[in-house]
Backbone as a ProteinNet text record, in pm:
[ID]
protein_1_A
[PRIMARY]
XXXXXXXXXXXXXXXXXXXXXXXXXXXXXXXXXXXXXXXXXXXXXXXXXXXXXXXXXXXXXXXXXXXXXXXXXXXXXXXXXXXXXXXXXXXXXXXXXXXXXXXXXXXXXXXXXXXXXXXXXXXXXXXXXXXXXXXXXXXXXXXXXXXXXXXXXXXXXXXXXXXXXXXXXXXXXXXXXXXXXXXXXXXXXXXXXXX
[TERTIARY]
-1123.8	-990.5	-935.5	-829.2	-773.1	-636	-570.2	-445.4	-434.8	-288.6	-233.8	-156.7	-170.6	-87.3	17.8	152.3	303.8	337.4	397	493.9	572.1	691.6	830	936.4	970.1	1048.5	1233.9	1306.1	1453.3	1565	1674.3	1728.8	1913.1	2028.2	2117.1	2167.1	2272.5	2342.8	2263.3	2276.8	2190.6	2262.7	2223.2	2214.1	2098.8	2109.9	2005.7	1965.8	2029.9	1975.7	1924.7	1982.6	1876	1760.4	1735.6	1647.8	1512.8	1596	1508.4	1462	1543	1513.6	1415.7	1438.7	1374.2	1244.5	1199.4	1083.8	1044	1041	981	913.8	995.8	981.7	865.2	824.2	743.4	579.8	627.1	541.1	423.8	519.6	469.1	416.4	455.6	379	254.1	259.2	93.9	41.6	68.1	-30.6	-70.7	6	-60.6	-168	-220.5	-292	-467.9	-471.6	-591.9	-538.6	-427.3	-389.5	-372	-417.5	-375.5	-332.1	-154.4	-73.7	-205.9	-214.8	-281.8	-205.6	-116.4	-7.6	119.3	178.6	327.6	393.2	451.4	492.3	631.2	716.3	839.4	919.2	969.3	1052.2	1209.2	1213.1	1338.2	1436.9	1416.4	1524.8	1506.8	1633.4	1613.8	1543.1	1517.9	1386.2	1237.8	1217.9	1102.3	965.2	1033.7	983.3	944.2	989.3	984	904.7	791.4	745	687.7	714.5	627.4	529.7	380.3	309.4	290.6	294.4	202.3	109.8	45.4	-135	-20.1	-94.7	-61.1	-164.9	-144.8	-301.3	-310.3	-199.1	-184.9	-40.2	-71.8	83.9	171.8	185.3	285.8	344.9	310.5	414.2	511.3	514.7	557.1	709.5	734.2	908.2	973.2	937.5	993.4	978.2	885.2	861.8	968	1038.4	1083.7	1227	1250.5	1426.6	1405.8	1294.9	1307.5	1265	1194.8	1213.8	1308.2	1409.1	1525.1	1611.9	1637.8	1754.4	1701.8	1575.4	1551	1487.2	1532.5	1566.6	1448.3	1318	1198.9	1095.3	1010.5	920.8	774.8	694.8	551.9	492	432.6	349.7	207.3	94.5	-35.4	-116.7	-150.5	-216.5	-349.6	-400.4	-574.8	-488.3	-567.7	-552.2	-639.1	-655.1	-704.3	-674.7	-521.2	-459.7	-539.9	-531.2	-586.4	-747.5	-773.7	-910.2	-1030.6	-973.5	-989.3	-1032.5	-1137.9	-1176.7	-1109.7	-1052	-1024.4	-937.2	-835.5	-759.1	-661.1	-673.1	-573.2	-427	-318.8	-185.2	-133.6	-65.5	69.2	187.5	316.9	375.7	527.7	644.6	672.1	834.5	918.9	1049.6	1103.4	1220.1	1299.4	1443.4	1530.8	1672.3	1740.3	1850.9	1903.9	2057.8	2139.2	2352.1	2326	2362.1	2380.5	2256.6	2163	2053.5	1924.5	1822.1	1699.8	1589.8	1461.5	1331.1	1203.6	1108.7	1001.2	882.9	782.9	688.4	557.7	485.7	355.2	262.1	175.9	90.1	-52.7	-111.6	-272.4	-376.4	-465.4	-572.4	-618.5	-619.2	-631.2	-785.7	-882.1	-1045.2	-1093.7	-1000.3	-977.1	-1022.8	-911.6	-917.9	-1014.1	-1054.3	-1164.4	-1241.1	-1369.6	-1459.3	-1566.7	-1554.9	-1699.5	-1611.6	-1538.4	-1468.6	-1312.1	-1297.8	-1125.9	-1110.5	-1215.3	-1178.1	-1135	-1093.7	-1050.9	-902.9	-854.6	-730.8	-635.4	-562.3	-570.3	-571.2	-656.6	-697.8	-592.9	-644.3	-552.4	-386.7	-381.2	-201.5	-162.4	-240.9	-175.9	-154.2	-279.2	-259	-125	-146	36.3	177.4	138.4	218.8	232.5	165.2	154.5	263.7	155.8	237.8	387.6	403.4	566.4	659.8	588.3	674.6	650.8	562.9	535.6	602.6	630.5	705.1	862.2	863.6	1062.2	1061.4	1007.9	1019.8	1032	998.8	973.4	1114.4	1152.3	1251.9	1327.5	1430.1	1476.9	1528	1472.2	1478.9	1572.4	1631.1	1725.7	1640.8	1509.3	1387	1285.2	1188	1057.7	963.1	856.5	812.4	710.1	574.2	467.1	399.1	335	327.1	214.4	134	75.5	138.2	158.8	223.7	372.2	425.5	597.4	667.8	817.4	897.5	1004.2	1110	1228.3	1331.1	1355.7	1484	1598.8	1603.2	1726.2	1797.7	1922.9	1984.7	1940.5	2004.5	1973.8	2046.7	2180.6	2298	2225.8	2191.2	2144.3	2008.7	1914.1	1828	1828.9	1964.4	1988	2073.5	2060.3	2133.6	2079.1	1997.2	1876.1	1828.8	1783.8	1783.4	1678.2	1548	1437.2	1350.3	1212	1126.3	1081.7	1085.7	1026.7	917	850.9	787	670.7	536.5	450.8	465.7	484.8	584	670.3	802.8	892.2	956.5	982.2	1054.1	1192.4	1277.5	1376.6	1456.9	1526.8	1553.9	1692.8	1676.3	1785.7	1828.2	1909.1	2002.7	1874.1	1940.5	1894	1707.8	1742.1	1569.9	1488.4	1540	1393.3	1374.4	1260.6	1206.7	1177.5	1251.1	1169.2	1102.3	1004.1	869.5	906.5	915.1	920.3	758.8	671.9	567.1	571.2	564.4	559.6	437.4	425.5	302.9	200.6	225.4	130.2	93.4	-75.7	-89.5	-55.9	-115.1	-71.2	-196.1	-295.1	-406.7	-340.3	-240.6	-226.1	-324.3	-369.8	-454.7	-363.7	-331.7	-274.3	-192.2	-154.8	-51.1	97.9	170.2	302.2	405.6	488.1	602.8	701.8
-339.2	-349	-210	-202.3	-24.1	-26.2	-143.3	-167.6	-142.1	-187.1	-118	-229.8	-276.2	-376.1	-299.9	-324.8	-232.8	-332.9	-244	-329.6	-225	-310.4	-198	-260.1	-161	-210.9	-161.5	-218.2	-232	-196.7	-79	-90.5	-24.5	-67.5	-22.7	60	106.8	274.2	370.4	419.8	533.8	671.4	734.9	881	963.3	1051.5	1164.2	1151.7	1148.5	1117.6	981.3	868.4	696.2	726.9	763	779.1	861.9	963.2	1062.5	985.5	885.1	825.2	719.1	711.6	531.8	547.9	704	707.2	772.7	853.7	877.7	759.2	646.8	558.1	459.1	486.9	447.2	499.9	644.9	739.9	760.2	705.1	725.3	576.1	440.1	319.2	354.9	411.8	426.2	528.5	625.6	713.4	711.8	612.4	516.3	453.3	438.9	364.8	454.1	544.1	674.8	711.7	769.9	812.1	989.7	1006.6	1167.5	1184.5	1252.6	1283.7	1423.6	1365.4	1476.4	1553.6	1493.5	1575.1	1490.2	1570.4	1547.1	1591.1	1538.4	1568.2	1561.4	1622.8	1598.8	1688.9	1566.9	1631.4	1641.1	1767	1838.8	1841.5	1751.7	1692.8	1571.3	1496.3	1372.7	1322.9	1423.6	1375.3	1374.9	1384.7	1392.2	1484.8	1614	1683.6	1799.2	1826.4	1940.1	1903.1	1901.4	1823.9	1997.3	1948.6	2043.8	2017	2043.5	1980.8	2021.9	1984.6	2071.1	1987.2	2055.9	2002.4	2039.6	1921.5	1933.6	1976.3	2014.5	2021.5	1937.6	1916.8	1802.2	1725	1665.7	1536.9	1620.5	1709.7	1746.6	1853	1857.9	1941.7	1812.1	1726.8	1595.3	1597.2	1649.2	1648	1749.3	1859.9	1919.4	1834.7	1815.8	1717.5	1629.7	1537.6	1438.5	1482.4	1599.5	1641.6	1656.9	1760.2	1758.7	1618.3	1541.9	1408.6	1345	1317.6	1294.8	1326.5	1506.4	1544.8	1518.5	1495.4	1545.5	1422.8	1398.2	1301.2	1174.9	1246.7	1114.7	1202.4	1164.7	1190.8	1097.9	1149.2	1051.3	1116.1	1074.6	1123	1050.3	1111.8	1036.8	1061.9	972.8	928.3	857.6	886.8	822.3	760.5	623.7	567.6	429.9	416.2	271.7	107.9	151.4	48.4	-98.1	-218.6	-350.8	-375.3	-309.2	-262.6	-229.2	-154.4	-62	76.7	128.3	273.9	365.6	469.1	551.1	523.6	420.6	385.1	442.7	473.9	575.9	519.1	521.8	479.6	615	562.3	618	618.6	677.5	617.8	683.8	601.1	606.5	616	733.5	762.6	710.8	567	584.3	534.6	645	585.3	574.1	426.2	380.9	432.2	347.4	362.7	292.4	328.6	232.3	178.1	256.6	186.5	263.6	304.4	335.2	216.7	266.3	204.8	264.7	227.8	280.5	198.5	250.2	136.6	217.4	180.7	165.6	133.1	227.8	180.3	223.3	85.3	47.9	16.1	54	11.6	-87.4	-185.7	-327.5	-339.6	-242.5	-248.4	-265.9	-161	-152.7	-314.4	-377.2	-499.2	-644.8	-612.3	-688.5	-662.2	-579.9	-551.4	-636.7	-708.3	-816.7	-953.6	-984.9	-1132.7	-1126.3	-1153.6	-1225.6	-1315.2	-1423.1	-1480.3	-1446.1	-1340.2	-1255.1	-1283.9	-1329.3	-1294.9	-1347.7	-1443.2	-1523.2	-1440.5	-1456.7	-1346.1	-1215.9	-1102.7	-1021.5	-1073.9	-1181.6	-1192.7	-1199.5	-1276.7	-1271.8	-1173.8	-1094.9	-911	-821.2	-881.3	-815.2	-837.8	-988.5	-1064.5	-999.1	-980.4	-962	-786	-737.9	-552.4	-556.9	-650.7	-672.9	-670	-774	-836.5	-744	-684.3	-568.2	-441.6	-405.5	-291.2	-287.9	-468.4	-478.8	-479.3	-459.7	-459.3	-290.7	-191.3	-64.6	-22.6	-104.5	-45.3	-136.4	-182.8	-297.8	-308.2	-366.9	-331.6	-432.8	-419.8	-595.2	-670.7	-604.3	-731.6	-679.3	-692.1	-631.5	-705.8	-690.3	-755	-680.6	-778.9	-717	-772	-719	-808.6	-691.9	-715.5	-635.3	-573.4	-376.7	-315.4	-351.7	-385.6	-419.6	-280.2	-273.1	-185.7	-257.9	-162.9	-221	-232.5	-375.6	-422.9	-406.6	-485.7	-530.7	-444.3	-461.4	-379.8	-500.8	-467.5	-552.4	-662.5	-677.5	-793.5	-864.8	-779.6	-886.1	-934.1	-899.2	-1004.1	-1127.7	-1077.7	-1231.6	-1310.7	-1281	-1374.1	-1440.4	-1393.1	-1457.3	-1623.7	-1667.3	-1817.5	-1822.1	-1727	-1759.8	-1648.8	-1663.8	-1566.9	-1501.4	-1369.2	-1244.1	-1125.3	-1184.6	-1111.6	-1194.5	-1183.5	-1239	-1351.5	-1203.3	-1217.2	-1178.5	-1213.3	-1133.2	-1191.8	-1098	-1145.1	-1099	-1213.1	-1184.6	-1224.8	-1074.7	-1093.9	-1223.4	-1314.7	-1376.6	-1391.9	-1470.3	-1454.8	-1426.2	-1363.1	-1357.5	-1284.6	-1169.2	-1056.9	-1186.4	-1324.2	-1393.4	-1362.5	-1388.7	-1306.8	-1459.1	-1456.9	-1600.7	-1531	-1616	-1550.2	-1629.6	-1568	-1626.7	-1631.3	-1729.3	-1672.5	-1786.1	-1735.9	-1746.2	-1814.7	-1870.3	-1959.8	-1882.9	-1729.4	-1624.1	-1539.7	-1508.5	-1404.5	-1263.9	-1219.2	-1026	-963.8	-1100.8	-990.8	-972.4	-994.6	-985.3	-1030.8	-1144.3	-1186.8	-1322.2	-1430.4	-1553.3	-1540.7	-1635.6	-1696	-1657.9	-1596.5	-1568.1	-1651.9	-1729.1	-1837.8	-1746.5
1251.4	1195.8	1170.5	1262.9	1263	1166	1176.8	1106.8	1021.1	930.4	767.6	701.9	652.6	560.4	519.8	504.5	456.5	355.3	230.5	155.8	138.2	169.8	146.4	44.6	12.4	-121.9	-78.2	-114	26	-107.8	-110.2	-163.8	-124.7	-128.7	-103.1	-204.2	-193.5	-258.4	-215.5	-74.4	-47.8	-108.5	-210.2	-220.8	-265.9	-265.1	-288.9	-393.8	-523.7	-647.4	-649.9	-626.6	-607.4	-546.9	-443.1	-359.5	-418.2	-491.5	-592.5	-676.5	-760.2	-857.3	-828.5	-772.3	-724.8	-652.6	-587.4	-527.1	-663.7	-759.1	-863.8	-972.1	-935.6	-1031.5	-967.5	-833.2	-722.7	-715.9	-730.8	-737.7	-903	-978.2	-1136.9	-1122.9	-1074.2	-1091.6	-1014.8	-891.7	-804.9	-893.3	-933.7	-987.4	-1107.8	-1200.8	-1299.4	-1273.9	-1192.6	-1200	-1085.9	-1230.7	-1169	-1055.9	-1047.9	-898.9	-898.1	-776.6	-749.3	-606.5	-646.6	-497.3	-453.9	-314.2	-217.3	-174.7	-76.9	27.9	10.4	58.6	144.5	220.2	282.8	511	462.6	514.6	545.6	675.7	710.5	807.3	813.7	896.8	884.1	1008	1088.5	1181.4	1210.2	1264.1	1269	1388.5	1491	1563.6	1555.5	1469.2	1400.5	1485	1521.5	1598.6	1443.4	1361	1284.5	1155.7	1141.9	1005.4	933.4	797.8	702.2	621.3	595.1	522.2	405	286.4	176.7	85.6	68.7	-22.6	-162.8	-208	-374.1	-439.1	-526.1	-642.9	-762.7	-828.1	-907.3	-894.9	-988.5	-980	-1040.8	-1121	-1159.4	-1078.2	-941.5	-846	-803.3	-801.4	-707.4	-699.8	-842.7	-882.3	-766.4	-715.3	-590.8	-498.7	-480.5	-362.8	-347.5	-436.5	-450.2	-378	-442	-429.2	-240.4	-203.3	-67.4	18.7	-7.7	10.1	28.2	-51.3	-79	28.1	32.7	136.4	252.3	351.1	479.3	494.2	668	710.2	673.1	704.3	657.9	575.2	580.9	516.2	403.4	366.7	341.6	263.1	141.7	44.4	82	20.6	55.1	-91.5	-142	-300.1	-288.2	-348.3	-375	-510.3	-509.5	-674	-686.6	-768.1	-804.9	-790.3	-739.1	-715	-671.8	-713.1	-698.5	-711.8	-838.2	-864.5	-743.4	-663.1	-613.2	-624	-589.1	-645.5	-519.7	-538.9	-433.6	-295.3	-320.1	-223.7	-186.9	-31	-5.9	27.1	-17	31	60.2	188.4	274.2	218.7	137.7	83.5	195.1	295.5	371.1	316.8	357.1	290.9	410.6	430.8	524.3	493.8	555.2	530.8	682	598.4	736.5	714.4	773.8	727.1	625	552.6	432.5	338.6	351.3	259.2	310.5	218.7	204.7	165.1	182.3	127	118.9	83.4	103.4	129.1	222.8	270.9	201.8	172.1	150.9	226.3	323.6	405.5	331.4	390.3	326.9	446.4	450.7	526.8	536.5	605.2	596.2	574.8	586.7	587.2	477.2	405.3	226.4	160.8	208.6	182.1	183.9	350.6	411.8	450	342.4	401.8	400.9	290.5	312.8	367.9	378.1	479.4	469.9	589.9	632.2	493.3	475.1	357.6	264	202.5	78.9	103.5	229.5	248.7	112.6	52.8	12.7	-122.2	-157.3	-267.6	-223.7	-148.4	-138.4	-172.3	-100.1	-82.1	-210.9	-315.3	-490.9	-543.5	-481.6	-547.7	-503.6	-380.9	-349.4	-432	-436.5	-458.3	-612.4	-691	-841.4	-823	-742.3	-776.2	-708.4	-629.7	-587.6	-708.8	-784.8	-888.9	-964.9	-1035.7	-1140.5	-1076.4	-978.3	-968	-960.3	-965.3	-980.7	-1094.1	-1236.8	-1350.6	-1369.5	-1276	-1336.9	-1253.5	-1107.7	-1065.7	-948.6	-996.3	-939.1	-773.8	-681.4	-567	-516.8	-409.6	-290.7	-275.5	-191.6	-174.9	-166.8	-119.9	-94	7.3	68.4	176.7	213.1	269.6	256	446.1	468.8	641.9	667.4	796.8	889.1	898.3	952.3	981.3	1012.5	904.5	912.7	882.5	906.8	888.8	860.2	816.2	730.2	900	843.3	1007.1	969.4	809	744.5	653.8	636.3	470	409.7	333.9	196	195.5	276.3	297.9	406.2	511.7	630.2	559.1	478.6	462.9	423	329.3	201.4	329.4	414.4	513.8	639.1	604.8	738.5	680.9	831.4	793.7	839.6	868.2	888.6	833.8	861.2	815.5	919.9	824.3	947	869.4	762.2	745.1	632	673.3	589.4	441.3	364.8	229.5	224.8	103.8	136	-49.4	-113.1	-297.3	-274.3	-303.1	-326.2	-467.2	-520.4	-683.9	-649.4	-748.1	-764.6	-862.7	-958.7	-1095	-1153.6	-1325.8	-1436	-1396.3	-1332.3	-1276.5	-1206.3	-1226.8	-1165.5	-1018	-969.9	-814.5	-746.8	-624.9	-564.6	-451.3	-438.2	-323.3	-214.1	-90.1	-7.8	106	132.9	214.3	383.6	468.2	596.2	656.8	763	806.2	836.7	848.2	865.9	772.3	770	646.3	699.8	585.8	610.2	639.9	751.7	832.2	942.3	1007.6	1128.6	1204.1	1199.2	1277.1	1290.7	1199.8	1232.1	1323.5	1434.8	1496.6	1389.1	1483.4	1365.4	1483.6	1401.7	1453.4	1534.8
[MASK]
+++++++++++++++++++++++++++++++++++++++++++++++++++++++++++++++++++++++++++++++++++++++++++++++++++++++++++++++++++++++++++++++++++++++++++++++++++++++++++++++++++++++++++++++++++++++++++++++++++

């Protein structure tokens, strides 16, 4: 198993300061939880020919990071943390903006997950399912969505408008903060038959 489980978190009003804001507020839930930023990549044209790397030494460089994050075109942080009682799990954490709207994906090692059986699956999916919902409490997102190596298709209007499923899981906030879960005939090993 070479793959990555993604959860991306989808939000419209793209500017520099949201984007700042909203990956900080991203960045402080993962590294809550025994986490330490390693690196961060960013790149500086939109062909993604020009990347810059830098090693962090602790979390409290991250706040630069964030602002250049922010202005240039993509870019990726990489964190060890504890996340899903987990010792030492490495997440990808994935800056992308579209016209009209940003997000951020979270890539995970799917091995992480299943190392003693596929059967865990199941198990895993609640754990997702739980930090989805616990991280719209720290920072309120359009939707969020978790799948085998998924990427963001939608803004935030075209999702709430789709009449089918296209991604594993997928929470969408509706009245009064409540979150409805949406889950699909396929899990997030990428192994099931997907419709």
């Amino acid at each position: 198993m070479g793959s990555y489980i993604s959860v991306g978190f989808i939000y419209d009003k793209i500017s520099i300061d949201n984007i700042k804001n909203k990956m900080k507020s991203l960045i402080d839930f993962i590294v809550s939880k025994k986490g330490e930023i390693k690196r961060a990549k960013i790149c500086k044209d939109i062909y993604g020919d020009e990347w810059i790397e830098y090693e962090l030494n602790d979390n409290t460089q991250i706040d630069n990071m964030l602002v250049l994050l922010a202005e240039h075109y993509f870019g990726q942080i990489e964190i060890e943390t504890n996340l899903f009682d987990l010792m030492n799990l490495d997440i990808t954490v994935h800056v992308e903006k579209e016209e009209g709207y940003f997000g951020f994906i979270l890539d995970i090692s799917e091995s992480a997950f299943y190392k003693d059986s596929l059967n865990m699956v199941n198990s895993y999916t609640d754990k997702f399912i739980d930090l989805m919902k616990k991280f719209y409490k720290c920072s309120a997102y359009n939707y969020a969505f978790c799948d085998n190596e998924a990427e963001i298709k939608y803004s935030p209007l075209a999702f709430r408008n789709l009449n089918k499923r296209v991604y594993s899981l997928a929470i969408l906030p509706v009245h009064n903060n409540n979150l409805r879960v949406i889950k699909s005939e396929w899990n997030i090993d990428g192994i099931t038959n997907r419709n």
